[in-house]
N, C-alpha and C positions, 0 to 999 in steps of 0.2 A: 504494500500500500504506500502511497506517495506522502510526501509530509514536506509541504512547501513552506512548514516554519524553519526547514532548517538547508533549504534554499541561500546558498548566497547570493551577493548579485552578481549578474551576466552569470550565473548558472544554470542549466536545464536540468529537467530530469520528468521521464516517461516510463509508463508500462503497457502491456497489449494485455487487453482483457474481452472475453467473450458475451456479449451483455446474457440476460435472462430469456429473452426473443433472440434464441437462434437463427434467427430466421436474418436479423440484419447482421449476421458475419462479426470478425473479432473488430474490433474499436482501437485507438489509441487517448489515453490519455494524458497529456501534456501543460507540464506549468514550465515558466519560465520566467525571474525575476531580473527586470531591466538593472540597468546600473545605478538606478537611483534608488530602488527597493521595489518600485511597484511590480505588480506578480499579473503575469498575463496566463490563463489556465484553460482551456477548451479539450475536446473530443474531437476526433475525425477518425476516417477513414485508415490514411495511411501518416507516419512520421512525416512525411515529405507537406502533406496537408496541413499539418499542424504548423509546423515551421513557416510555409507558406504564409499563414496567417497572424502568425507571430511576426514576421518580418511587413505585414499590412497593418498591423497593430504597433506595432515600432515607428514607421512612414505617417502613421497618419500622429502620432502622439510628437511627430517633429515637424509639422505642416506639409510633410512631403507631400501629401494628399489631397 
């Protein structure tokens, strides 16, 4: 199980897990704490998705967006 209290910053950390509904396939679960502290945390598909959306979540938190 993940524990994003103990998250540093600009550190990641993920696990694959199968939800209860079989039926939607294994998930990823993903936190990620910026370099100032805040913690960005979502679900998807694949690590690559997550990241994805961590680096849109980054973009837009610097007006890139």
């Amino acid at each position: 199980m993940l524990n994003p209290k103990s998250l540093p910053n600009g550190g990641e950390q993920y696990e694959t897990y199968t939800p209860a509904i079989r039926k939607a396939g294994k998930r990823v679960q993903y936190d990620y704490r910026d370099h100032d502290g805040k913690l960005f945390s979502c679900t998807k598909k694949t690590l690559d998705e997550c990241r994805s959306a961590r680096d849109r979540w980054i973009d837009e938190r610097e007006g890139k967006r």
